[in-house]
SETORTOR-380326 format. One record per residue (C-alpha): residue number from 1; residue in one letter; x, y, z. Coordinates in Angstrom, 3 decimals, padded with zeros to 6 digits. Layout:
# residues N
   num   residuo         xx         yy         zz
   NUM         A          X          Y          Z
...
END
This chain:
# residues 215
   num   residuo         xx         yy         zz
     1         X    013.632   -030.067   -009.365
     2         X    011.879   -026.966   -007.815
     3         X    009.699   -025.172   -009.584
     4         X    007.202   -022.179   -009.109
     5         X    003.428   -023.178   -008.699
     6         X    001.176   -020.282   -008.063
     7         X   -000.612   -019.942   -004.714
     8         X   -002.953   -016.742   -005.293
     9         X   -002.917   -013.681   -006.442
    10         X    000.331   -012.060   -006.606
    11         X    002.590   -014.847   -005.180
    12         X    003.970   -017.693   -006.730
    13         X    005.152   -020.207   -003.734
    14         X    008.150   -023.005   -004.731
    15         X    007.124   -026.246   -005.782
    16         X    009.360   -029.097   -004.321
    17         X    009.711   -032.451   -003.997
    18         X    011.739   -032.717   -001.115
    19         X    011.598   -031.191    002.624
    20         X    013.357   -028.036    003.266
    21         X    013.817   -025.824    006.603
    22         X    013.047   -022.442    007.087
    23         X    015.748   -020.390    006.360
    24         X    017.229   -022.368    003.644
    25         X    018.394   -021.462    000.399
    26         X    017.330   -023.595   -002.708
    27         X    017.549   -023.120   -006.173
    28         X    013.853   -022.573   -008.426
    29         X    013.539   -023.053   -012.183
    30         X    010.898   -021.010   -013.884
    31         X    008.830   -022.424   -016.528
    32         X    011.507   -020.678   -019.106
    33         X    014.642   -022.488   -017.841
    34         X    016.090   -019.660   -015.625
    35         X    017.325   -020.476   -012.345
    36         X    016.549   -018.200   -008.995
    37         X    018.142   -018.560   -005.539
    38         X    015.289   -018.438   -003.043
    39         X    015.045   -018.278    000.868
    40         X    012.541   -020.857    002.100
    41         X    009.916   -019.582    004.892
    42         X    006.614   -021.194    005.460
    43         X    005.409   -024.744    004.186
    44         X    001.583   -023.887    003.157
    45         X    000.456   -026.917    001.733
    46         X    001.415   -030.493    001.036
    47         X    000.440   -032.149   -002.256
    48         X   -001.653   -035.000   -003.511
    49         X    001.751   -036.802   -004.978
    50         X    003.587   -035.649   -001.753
    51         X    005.564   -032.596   -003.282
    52         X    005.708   -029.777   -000.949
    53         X    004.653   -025.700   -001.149
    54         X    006.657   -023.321    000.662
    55         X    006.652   -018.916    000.518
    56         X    010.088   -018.158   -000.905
    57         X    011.793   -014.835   -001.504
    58         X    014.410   -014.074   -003.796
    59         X    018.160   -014.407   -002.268
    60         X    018.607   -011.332   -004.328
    61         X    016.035   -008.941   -003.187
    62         X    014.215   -008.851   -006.315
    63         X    010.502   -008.481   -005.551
    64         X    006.933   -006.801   -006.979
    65         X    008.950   -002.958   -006.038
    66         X    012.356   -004.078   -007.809
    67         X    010.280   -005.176   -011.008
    68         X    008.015   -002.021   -010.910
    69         X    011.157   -000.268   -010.336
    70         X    012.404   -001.746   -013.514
    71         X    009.391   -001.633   -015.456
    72         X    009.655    002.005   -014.770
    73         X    013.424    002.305   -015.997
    74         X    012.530    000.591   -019.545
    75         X    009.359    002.846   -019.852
    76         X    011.552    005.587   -019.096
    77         X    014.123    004.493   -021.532
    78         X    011.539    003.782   -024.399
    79         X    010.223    007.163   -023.937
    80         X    013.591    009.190   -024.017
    81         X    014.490    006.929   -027.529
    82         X    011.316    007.681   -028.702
    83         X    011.847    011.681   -028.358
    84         X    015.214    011.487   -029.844
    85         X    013.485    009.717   -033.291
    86         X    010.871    012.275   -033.078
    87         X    013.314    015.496   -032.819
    88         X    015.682    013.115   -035.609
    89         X    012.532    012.831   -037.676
    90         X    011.704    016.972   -037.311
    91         X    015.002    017.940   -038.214
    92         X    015.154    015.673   -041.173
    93         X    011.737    017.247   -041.947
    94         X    013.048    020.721   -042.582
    95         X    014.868    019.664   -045.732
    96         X    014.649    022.715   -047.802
    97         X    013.385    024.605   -045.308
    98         X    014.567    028.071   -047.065
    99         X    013.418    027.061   -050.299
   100         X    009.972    025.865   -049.238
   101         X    009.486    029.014   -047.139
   102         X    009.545    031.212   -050.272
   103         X    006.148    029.426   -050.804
   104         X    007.122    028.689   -054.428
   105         X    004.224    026.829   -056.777
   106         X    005.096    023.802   -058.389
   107         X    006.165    024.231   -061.896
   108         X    004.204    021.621   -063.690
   109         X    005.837    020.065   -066.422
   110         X    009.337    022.067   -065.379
   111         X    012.592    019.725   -064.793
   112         X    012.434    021.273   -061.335
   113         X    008.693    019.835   -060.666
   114         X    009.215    015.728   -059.080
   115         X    012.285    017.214   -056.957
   116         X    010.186    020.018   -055.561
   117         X    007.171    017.514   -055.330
   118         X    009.517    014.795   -053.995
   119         X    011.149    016.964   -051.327
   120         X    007.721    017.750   -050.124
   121         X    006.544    014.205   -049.852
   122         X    009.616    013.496   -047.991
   123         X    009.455    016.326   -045.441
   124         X    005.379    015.218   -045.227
   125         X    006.333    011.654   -044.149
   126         X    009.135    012.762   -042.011
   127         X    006.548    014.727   -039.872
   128         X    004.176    012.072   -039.911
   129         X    006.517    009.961   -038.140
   130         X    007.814    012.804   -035.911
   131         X    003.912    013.141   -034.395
   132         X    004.010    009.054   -034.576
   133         X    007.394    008.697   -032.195
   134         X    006.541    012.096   -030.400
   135         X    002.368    009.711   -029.349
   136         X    004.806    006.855   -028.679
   137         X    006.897    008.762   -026.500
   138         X    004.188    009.910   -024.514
   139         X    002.759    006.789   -024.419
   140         X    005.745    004.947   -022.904
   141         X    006.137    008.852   -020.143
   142         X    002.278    007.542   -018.430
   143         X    003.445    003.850   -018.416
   144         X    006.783    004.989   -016.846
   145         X    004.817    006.957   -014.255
   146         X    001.866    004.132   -013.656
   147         X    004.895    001.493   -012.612
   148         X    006.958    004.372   -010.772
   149         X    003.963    004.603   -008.186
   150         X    003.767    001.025   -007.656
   151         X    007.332    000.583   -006.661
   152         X    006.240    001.396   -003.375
   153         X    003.204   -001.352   -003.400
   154         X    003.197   -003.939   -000.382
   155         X    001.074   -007.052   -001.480
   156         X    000.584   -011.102   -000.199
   157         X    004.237   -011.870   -002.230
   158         X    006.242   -009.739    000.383
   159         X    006.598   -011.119    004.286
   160         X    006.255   -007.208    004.933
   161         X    002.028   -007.830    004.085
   162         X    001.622   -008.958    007.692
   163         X    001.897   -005.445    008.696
   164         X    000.666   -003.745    006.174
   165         X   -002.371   -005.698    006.161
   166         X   -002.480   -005.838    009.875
   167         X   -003.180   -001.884    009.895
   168         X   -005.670   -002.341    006.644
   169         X   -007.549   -004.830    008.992
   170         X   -007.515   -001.784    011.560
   171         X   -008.728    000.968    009.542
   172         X   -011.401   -001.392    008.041
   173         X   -012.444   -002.272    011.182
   174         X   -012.897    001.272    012.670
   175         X   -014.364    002.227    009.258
   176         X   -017.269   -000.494    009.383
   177         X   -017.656   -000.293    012.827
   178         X   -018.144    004.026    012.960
   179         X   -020.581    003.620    010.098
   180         X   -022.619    000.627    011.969
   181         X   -022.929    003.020    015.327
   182         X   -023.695    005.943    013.371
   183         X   -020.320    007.669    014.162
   184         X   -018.981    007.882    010.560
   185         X   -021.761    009.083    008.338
   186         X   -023.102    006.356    005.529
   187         X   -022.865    008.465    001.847
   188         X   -025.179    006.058    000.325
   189         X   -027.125    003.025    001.491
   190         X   -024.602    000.287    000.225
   191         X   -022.048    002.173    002.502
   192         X   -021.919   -000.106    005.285
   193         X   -022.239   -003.036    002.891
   194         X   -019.132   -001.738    001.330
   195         X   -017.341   -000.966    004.651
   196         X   -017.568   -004.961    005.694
   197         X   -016.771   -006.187    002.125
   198         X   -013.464   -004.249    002.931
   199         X   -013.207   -005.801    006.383
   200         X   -013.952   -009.224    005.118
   201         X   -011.415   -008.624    002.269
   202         X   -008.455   -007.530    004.583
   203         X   -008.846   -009.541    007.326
   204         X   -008.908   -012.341    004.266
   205         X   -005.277   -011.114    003.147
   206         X   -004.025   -010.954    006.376
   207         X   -004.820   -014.765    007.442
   208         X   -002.690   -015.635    004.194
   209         X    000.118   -013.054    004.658
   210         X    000.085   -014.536    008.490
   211         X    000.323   -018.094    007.051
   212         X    002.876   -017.367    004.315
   213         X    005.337   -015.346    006.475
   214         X    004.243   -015.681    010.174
   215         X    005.861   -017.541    012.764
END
């Protein structure tokens, strides 16, 4: 059986115990019992007990933009169900809205007294949990908008990271090397320390995306 193993961050290579080729299509299990075509590309490491590690991608597209994509959509949903409870729960809330606006005491020890005292509790909770769905709402509106600018995110799980980290490896280069010759100015003294952490750290990410998805 093929499985999913993870290889760093971000990407999850397949797990098998037979050789495949490049280009071929095999099936994965997850650790949940669901089954996922994938297109073999690169083997990156042979195991101990002989199993093999290969990059995959999904025969279906589905990658880190399709599930921020999705995330997104749910978010999004969540928050539009949430503002329809809210605007349910403010309507509800205005339960004897004519009577209450007359701003009429309650008539202690009248007949009328635990209706007028129970309409008021009612319409009190009612906005409670208007304000509660209305937070919720919100809540669910910045999560929606965190994932919607990530569904354009390139990272190590995509064979599009050679580029993308190709021209990261660029600008970090030009970066570290301007501040070392005095070309780019240094804001503070851990600048240039900064500037080749960044190189380091790119050129890093682009020797894996290289030996995930290059030729």
């Amino acid at each position: 059986m093929n499985t999913y193993a993870k290889y760093t961050a971000n990407v999850f290579v397949a797990k098998c115990e037979e050789q495949h080729e490049k280009g071929e299509t095999i099936t994965l299990t997850t650790k949940y019992g669901k089954e996922h075509e994938c297109i073999v590309f690169n083997l990156v490491a042979k195991g101990k007990s002989g199993e093999f590690y290969y990059s995959i991608v999904r025969a279906d597209g589905f990658n880190m933009q399709e599930f921020a994509k999705k995330k997104a959509e749910r978010y999004q949903q969540w928050a539009i169900s949430a503002e329809n409870k809210s605007t349910e729960y403010w309507k509800a809330s205005q339960e004897g809205k004519d009577f209450l606006s007359l701003g009429e005491p309650i008539k202690i020890g009248h007949h009328s007294e635990k209706r007028h005292r129970a309409l008021i509790d009612r319409n009190h909770n009612r906005m409670g949990k208007c304000v509660e769905e209305m937070k919720k709402a919100e809540e669910h509106e910045s999560k929606a908008e965190y994932w919607e600018k990530r569904t354009n995110d390139i990272n190590l799980s995509m064979p599009e990271s050679i580029e993308f980290y190709e021209h990261k490896a660029e600008e970090a280069k030009e970066k570290h090397e301007g501040m070392k010759s005095g070309k780019i100015e240094r804001p503070h003294g851990y600048s240039l320390t900064y500037a080749k952490k960044a190189l380091n750290e790119a050129l890093k990410n682009l020797e894996i995306a290289k030996k995930l998805w290059g030729e």
